[in-house]
Backbone of each chain as nested JSON, in Angstrom:
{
  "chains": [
    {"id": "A", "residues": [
      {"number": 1, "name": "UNK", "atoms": {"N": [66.309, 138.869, -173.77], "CA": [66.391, 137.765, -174.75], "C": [65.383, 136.683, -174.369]}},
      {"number": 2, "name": "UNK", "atoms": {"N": [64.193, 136.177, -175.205], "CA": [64.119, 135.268, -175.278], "C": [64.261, 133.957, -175.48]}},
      {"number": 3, "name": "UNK", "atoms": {"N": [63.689, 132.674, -175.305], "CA": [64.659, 131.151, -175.394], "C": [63.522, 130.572, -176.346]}},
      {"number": 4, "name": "UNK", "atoms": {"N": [63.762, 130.031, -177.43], "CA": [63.189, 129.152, -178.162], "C": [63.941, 128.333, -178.523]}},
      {"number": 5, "name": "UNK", "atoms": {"N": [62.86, 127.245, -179.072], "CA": [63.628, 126.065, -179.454], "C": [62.749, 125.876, -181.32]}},
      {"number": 6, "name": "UNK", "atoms": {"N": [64.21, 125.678, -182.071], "CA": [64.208, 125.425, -183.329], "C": [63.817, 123.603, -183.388]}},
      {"number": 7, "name": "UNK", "atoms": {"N": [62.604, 123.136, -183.967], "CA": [62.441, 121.592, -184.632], "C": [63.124, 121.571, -185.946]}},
      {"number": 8, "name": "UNK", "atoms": {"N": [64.194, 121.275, -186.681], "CA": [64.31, 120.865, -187.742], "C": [64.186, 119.544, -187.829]}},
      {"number": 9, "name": "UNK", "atoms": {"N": [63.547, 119.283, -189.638], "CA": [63.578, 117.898, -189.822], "C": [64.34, 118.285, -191.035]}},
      {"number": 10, "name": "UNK", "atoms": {"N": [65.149, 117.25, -191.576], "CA": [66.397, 117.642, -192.749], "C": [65.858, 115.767, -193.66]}},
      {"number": 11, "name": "UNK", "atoms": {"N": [65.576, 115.409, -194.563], "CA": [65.05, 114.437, -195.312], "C": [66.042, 114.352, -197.012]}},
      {"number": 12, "name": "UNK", "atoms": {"N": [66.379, 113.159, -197.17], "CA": [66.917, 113.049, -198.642], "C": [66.215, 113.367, -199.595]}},
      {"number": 13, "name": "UNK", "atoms": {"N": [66.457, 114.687, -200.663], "CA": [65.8, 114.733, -201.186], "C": [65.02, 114.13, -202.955]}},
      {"number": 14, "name": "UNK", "atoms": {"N": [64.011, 114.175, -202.641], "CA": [63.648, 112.886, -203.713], "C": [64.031, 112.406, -204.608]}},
      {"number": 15, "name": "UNK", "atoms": {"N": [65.281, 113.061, -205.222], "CA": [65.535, 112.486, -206.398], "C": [66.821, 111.481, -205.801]}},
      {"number": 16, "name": "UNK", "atoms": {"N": [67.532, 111.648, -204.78], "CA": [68.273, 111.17, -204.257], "C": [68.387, 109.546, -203.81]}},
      {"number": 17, "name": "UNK", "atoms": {"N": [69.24, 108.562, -203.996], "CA": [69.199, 107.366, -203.198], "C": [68.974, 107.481, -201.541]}},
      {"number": 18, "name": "UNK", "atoms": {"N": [68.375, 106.743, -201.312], "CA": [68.255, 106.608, -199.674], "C": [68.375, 105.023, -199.379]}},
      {"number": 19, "name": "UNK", "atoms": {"N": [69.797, 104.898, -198.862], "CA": [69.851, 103.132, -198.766], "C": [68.893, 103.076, -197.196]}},
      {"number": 20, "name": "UNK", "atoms": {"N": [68.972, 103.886, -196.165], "CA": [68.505, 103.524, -195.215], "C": [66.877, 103.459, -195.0]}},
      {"number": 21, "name": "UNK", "atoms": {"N": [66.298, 104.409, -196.14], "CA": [64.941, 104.049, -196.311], "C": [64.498, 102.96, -196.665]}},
      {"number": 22, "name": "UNK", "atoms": {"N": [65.318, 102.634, -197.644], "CA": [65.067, 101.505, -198.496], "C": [65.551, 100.181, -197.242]}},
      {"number": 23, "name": "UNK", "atoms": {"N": [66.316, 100.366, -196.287], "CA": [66.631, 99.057, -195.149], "C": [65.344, 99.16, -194.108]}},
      {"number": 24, "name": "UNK", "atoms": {"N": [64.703, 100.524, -193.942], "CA": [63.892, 100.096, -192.972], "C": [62.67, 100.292, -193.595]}},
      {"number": 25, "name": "UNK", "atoms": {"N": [62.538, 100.248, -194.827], "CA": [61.248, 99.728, -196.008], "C": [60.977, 98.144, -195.489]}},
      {"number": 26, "name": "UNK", "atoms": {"N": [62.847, 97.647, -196.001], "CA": [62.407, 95.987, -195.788], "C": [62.368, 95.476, -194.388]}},
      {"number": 27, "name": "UNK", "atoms": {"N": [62.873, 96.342, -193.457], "CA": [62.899, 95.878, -191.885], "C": [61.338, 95.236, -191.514]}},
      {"number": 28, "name": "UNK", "atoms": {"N": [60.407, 96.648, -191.75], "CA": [59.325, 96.792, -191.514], "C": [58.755, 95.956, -192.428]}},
      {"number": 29, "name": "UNK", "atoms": {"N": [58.811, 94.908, -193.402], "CA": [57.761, 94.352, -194.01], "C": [58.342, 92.719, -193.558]}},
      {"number": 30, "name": "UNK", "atoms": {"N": [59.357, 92.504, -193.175], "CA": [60.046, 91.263, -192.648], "C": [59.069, 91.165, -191.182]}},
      {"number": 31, "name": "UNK", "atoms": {"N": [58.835, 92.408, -190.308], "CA": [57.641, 92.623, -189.465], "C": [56.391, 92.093, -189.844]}},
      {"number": 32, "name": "UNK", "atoms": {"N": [56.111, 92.255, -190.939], "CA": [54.974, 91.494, -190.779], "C": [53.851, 93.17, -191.538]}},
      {"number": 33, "name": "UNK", "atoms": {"N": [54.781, 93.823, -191.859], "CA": [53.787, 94.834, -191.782], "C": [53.607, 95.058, -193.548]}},
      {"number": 34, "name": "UNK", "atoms": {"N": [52.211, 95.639, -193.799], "CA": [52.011, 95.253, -195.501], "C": [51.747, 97.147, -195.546]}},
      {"number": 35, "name": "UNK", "atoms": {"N": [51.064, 97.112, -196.888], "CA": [51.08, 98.174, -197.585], "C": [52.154, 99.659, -197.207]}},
      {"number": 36, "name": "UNK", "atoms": {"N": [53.191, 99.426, -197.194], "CA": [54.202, 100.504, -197.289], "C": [54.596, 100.396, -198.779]}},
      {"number": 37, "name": "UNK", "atoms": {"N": [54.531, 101.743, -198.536], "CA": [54.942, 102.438, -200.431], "C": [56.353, 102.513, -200.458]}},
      {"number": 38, "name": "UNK", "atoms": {"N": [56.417, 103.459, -199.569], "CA": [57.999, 104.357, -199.321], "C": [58.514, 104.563, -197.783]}},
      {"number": 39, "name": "UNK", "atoms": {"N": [59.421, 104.653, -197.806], "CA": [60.23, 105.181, -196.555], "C": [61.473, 106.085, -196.644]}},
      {"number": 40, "name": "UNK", "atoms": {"N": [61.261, 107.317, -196.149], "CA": [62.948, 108.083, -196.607], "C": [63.641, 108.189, -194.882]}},
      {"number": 41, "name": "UNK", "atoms": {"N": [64.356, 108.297, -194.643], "CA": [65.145, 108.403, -193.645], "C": [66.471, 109.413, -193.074]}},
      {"number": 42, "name": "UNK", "atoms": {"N": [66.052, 110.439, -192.49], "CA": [66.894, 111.609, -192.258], "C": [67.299, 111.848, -190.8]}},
      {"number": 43, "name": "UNK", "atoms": {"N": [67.335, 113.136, -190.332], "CA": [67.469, 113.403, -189.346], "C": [66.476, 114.566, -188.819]}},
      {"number": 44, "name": "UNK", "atoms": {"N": [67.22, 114.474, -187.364], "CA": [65.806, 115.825, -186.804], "C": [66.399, 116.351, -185.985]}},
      {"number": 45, "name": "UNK", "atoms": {"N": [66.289, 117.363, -185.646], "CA": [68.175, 118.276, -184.342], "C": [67.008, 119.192, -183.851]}},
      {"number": 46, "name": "UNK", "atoms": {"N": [67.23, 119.099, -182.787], "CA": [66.481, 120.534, -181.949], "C": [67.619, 121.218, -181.467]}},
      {"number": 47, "name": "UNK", "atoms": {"N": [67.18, 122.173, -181.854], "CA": [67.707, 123.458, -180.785], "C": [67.477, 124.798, -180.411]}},
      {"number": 48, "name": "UNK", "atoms": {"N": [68.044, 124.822, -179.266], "CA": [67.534, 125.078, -177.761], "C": [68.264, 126.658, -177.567]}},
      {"number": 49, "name": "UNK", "atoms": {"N": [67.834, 127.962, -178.489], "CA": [68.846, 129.019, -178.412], "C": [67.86, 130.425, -177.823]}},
      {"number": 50, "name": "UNK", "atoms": {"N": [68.907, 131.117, -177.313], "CA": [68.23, 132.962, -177.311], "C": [68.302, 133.612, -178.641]}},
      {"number": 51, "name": "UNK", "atoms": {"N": [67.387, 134.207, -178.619], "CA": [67.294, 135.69, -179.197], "C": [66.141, 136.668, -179.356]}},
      {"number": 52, "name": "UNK", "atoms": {"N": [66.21, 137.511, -179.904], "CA": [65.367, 138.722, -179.102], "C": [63.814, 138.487, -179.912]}},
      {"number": 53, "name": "UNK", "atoms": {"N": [63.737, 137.797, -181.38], "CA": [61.977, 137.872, -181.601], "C": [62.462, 136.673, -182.302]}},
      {"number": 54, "name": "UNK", "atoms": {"N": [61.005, 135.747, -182.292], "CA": [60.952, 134.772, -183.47], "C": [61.72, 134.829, -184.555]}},
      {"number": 55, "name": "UNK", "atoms": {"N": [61.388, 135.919, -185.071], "CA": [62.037, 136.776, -186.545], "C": [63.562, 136.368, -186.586]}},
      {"number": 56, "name": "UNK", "atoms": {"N": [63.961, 136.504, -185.709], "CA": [64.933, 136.542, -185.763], "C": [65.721, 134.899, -185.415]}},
      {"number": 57, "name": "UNK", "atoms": {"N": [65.172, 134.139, -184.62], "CA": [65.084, 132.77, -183.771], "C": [65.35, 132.34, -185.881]}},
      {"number": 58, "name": "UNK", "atoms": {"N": [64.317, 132.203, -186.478], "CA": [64.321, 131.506, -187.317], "C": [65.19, 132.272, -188.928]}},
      {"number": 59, "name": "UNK", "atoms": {"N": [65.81, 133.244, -188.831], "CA": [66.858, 133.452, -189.861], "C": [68.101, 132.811, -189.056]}},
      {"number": 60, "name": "UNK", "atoms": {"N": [68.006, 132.445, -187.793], "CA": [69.699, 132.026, -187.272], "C": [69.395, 130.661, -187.773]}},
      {"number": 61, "name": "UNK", "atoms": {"N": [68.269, 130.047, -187.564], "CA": [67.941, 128.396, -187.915], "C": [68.39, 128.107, -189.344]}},
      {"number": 62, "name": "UNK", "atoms": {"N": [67.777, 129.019, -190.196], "CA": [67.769, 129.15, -191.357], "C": [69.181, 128.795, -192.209]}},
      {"number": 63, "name": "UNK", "atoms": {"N": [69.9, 129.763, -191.303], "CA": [71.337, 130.055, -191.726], "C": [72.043, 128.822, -191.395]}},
      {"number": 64, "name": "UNK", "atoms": {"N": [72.229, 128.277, -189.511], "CA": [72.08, 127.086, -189.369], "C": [72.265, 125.921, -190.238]}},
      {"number": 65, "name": "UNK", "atoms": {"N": [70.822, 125.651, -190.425], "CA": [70.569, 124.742, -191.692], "C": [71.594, 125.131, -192.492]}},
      {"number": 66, "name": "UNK", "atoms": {"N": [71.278, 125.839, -193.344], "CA": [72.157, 126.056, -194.672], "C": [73.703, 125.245, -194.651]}},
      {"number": 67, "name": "UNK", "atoms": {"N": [74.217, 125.996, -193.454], "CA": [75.84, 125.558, -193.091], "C": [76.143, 124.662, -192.552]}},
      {"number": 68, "name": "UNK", "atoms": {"N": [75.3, 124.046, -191.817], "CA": [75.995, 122.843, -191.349], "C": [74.626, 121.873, -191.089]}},
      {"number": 69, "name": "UNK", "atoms": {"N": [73.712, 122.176, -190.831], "CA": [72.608, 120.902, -190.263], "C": [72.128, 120.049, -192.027]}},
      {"number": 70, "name": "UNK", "atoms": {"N": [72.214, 120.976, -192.997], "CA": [71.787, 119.798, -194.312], "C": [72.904, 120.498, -195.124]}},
      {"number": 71, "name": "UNK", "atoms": {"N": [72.755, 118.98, -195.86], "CA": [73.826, 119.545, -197.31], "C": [72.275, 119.432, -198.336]}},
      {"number": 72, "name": "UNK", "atoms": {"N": [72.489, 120.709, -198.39], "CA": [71.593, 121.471, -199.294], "C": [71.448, 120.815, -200.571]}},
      {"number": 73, "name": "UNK", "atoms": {"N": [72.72, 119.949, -201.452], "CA": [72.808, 119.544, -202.601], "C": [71.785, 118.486, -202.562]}},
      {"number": 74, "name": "UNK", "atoms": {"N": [72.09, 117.471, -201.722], "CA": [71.043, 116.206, -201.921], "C": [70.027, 116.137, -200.572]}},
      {"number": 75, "name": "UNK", "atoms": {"N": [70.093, 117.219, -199.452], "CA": [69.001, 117.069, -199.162], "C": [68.383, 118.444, -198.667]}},
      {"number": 76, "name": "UNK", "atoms": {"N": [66.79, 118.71, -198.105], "CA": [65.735, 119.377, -197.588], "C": [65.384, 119.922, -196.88]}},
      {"number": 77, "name": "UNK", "atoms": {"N": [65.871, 120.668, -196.065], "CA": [65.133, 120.931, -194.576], "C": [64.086, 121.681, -194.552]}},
      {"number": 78, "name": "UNK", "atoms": {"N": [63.107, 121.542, -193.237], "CA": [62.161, 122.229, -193.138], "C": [62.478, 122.854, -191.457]}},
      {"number": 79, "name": "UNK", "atoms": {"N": [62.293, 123.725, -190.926], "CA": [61.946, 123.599, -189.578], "C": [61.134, 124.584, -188.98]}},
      {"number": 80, "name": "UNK", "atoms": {"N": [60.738, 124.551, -187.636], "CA": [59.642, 125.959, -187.1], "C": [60.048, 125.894, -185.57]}},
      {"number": 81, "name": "UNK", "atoms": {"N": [59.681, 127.39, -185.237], "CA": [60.367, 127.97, -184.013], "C": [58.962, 127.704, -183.174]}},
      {"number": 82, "name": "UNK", "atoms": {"N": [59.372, 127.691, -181.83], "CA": [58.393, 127.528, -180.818], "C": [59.132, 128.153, -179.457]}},
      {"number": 83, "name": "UNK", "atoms": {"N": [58.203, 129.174, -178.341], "CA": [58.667, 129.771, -177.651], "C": [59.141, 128.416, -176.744]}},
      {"number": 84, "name": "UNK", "atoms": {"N": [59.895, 129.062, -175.661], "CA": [60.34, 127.57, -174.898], "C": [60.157, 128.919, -173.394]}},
      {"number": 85, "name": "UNK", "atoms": {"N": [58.952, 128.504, -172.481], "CA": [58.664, 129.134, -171.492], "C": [60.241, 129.187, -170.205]}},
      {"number": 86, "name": "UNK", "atoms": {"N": [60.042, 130.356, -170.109], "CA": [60.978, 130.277, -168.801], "C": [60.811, 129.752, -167.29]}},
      {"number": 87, "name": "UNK", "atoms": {"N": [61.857, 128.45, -167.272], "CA": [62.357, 127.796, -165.919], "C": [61.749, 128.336, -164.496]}}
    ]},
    {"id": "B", "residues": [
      {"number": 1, "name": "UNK", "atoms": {"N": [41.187, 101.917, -199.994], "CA": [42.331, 101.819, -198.988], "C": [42.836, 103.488, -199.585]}},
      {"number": 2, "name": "UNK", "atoms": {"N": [42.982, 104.043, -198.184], "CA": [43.547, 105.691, -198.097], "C": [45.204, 105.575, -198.58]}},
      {"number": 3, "name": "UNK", "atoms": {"N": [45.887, 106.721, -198.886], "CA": [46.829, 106.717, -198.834], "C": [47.46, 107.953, -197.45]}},
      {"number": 4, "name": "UNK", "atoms": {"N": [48.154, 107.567, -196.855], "CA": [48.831, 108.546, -195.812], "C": [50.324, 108.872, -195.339]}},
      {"number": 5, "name": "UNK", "atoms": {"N": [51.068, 109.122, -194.832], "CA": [52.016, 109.782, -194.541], "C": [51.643, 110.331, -193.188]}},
      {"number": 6, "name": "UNK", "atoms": {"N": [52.911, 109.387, -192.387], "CA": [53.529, 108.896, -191.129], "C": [54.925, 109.983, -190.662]}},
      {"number": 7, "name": "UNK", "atoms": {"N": [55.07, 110.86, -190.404], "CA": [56.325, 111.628, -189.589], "C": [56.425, 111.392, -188.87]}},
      {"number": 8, "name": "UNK", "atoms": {"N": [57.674, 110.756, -188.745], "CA": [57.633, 110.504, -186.839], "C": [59.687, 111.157, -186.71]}},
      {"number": 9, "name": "UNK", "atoms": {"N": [59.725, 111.8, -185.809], "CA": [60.623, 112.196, -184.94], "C": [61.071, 111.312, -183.679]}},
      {"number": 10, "name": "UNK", "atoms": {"N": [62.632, 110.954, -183.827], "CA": [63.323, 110.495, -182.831], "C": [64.496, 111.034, -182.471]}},
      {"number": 11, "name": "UNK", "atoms": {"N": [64.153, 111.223, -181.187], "CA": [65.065, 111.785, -180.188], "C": [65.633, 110.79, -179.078]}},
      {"number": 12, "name": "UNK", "atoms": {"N": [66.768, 111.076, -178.775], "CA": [67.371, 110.494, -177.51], "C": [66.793, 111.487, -176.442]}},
      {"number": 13, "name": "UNK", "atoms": {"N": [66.463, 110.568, -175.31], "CA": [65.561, 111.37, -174.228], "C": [66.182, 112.144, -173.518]}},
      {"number": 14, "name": "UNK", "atoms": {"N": [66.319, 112.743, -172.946], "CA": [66.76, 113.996, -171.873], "C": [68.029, 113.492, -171.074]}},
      {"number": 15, "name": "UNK", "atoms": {"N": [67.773, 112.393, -170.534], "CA": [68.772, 111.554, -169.343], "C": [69.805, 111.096, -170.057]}},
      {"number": 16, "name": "UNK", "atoms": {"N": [69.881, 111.009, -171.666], "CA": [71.056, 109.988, -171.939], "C": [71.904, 110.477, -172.75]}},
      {"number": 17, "name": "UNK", "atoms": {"N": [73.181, 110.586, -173.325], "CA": [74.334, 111.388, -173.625], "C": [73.526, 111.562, -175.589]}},
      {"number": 18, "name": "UNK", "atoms": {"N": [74.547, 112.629, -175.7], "CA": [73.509, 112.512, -176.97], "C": [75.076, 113.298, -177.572]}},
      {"number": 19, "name": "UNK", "atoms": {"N": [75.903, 112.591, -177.791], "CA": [77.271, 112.579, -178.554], "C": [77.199, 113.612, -179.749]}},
      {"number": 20, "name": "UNK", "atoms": {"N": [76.619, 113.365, -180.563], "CA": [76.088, 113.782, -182.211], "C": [75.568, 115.598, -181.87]}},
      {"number": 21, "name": "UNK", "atoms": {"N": [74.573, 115.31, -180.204], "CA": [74.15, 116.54, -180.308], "C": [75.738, 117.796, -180.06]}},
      {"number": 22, "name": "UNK", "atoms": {"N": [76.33, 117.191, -179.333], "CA": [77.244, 117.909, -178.582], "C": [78.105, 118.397, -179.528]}},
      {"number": 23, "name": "UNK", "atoms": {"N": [78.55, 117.268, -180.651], "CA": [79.245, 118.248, -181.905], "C": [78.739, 118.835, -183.052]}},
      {"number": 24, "name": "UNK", "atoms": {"N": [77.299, 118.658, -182.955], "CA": [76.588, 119.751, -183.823], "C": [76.569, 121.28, -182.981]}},
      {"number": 25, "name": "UNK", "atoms": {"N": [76.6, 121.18, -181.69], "CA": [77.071, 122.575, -180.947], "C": [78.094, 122.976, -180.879]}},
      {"number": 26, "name": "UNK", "atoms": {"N": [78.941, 122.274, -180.56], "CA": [80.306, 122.553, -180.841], "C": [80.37, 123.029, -182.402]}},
      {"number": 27, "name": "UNK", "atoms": {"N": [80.506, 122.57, -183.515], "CA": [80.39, 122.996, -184.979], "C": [79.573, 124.731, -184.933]}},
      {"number": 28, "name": "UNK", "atoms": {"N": [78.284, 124.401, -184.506], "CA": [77.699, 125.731, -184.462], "C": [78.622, 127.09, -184.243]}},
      {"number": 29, "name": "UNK", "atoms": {"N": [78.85, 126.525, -182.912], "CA": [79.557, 127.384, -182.018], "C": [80.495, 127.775, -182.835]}},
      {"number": 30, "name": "UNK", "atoms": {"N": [81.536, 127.264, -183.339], "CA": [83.114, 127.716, -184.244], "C": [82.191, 128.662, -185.526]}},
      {"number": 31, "name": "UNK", "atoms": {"N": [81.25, 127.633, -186.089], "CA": [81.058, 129.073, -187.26], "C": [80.53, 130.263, -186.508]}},
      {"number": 32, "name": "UNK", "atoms": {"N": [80.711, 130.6, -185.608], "CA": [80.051, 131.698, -185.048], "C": [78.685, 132.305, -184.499]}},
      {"number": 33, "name": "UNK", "atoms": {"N": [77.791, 131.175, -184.355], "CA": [76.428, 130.946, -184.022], "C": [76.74, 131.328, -182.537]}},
      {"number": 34, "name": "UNK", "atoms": {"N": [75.982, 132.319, -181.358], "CA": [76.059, 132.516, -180.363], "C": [74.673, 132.003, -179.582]}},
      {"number": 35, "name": "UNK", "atoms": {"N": [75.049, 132.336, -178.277], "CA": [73.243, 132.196, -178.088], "C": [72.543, 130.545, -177.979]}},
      {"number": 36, "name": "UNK", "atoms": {"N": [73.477, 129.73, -178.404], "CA": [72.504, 128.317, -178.333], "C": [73.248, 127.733, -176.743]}},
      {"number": 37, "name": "UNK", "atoms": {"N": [72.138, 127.448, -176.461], "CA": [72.276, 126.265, -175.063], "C": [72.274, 124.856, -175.281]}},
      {"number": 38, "name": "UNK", "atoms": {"N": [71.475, 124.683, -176.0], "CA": [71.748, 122.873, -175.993], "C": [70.749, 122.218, -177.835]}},
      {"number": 39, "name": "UNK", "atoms": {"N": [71.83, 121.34, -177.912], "CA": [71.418, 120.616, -179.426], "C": [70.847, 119.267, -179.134]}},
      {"number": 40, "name": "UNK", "atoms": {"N": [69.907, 118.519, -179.609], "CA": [69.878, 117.566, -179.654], "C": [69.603, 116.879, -181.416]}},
      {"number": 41, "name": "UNK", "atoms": {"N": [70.024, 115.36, -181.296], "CA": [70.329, 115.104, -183.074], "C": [69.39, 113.758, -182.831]}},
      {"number": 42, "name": "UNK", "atoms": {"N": [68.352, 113.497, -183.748], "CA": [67.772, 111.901, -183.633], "C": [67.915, 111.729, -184.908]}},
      {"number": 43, "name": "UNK", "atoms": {"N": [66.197, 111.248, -185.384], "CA": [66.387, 110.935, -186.597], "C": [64.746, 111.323, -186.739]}},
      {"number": 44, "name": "UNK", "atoms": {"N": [65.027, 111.406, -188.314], "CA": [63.186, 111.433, -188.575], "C": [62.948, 110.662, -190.339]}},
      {"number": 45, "name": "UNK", "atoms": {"N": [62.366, 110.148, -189.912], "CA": [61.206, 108.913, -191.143], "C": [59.863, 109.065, -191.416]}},
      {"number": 46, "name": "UNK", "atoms": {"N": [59.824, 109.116, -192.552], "CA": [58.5, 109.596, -193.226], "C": [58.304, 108.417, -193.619]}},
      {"number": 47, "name": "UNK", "atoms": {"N": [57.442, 107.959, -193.265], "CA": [56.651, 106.364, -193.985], "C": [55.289, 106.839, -194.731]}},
      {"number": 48, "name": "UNK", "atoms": {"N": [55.296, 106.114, -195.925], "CA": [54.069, 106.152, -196.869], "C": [53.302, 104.903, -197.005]}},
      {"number": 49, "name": "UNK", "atoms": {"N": [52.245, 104.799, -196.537], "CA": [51.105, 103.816, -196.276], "C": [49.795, 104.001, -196.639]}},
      {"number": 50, "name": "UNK", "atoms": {"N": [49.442, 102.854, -196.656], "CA": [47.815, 102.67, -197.556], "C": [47.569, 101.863, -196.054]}},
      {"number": 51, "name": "UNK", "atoms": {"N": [45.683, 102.667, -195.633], "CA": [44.924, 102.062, -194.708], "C": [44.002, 102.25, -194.979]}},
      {"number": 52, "name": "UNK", "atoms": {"N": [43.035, 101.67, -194.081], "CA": [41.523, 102.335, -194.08], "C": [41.088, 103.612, -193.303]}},
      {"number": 53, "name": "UNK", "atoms": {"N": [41.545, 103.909, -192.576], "CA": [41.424, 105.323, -192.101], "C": [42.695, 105.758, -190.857]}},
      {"number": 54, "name": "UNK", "atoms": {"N": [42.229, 107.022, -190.456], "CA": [43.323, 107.556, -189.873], "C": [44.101, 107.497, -188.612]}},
      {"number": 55, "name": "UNK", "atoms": {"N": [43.048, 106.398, -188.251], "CA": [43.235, 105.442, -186.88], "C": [43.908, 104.513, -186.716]}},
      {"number": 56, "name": "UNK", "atoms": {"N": [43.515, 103.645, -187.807], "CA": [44.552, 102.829, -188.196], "C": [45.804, 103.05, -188.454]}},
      {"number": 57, "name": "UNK", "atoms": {"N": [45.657, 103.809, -189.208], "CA": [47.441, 104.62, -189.82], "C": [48.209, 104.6, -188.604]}},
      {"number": 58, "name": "UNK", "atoms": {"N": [47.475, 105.573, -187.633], "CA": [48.248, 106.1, -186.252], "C": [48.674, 104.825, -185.288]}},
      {"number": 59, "name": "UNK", "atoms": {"N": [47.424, 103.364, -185.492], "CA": [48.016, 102.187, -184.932], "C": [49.112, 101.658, -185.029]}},
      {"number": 60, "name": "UNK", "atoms": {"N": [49.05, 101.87, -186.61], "CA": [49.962, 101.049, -187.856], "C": [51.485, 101.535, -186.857]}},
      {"number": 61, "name": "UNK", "atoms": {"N": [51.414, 102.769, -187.039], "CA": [52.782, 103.45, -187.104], "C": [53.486, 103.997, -185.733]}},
      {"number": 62, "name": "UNK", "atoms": {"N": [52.602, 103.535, -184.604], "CA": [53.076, 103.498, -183.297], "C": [53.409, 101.906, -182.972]}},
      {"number": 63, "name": "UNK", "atoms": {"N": [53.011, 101.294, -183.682], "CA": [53.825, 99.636, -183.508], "C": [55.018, 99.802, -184.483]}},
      {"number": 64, "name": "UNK", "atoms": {"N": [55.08, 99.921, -185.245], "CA": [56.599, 100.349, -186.372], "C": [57.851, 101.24, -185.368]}},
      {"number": 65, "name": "UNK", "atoms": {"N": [56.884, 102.276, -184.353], "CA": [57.945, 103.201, -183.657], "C": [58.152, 101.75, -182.184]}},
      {"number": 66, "name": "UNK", "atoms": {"N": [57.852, 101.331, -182.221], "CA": [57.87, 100.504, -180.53], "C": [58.876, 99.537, -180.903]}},
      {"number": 67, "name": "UNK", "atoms": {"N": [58.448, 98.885, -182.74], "CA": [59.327, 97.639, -183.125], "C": [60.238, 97.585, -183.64]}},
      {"number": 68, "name": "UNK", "atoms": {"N": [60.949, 98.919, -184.337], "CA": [61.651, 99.229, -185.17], "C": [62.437, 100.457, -185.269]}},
      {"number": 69, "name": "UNK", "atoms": {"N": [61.345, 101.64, -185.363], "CA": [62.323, 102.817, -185.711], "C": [62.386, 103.323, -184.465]}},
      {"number": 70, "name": "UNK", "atoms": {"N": [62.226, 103.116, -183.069], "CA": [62.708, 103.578, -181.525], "C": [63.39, 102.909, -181.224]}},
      {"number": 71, "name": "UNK", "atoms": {"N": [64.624, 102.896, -180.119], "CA": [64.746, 102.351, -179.191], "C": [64.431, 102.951, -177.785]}},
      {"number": 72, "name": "UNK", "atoms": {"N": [63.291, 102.341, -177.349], "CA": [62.69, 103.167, -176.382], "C": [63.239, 103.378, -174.811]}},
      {"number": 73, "name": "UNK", "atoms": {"N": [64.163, 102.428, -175.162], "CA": [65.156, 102.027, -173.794], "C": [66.334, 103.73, -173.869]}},
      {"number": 74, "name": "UNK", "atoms": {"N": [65.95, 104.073, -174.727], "CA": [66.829, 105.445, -174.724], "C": [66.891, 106.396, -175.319]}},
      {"number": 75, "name": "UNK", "atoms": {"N": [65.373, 105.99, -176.5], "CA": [64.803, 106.989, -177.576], "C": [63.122, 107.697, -177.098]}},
      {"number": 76, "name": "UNK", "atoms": {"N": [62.775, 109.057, -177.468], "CA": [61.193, 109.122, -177.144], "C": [60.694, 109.121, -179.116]}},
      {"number": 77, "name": "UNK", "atoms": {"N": [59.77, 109.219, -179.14], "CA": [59.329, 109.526, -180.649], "C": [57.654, 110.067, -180.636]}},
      {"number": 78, "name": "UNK", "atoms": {"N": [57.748, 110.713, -181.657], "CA": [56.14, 111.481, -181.473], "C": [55.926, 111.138, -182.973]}},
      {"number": 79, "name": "UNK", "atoms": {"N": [54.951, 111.022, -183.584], "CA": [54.889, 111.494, -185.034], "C": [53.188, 111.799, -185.48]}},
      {"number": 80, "name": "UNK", "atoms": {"N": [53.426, 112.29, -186.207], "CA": [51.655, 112.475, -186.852], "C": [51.45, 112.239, -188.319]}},
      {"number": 81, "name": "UNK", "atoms": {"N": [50.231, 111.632, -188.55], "CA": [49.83, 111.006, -189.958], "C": [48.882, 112.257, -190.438]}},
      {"number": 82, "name": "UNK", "atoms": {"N": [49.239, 112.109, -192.088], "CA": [48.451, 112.815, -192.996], "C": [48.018, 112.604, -194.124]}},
      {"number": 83, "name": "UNK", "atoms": {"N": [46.635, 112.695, -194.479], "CA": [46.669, 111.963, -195.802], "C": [47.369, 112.59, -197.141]}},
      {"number": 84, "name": "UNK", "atoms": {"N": [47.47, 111.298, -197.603], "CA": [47.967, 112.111, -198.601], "C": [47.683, 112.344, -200.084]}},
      {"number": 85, "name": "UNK", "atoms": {"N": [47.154, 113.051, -200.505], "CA": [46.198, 113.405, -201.876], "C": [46.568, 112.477, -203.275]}},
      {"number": 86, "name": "UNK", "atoms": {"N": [45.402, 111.521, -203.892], "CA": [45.765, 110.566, -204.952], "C": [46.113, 111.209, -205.746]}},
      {"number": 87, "name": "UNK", "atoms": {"N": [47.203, 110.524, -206.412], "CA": [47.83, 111.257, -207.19], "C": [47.488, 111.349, -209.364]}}
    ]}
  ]
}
């Protein structure tokens, strides 16, 4: 068995409200900071699992996702596998 | 003035309890996911910005991660800018 590690990023998807984008839209311009358009605000989960090929690393992610890391209805995920060298 | 797109990923660093990650493994684990060693949960923000080039952007948006969307006292964050095509 190999060890990889899954990056997901999971994001509201666009048609969706995002109050927390919209709080650190205005955080960041109370900063001092100008031309921001947009800001959406999600999450990002790594993880850190075995299995025997990539191929396979990323249908468990997949599935993953689906069931519990996004709610599929209002939001997105994307993620990609990367080997994680042995200790 | 360019338009671009800012990803940045936050994680709680290695050394510090990461609560959120522990019951996204735990959860895993009950639906029957085998094989994972360790979860971690941050957050990730896509910021949309107008600069003059891609240097800037990357300035722009490593002071936003230092002032705002990190806490570096217990968060790491990476992110990368891209432009993004007028629409």
């Amino acid at each position: 068995m190999r060890r990889w590690v899954g990056r997901v990023i999971v994001l509201p998807k666009p048609s969706v409200n995002d109050p927390q984008g919209l709080a650190v839209l205005d955080g960041l311009s109370s900063l001092g900071f100008s031309g921001i358009e947009r800001v959406r605000v999600g999450r990002s989960v790594e993880v850190y699992l075995s299995s025997e090929d990539e191929q396979e690393a990323a249908r468990e992610l997949d599935e993953m996702c689906r069931r519990l890391l996004a709610n599929t209805l209002i939001e997105s995920y994307t993620f990609e596998v990367c080997e994680e060298p042995d200790e």
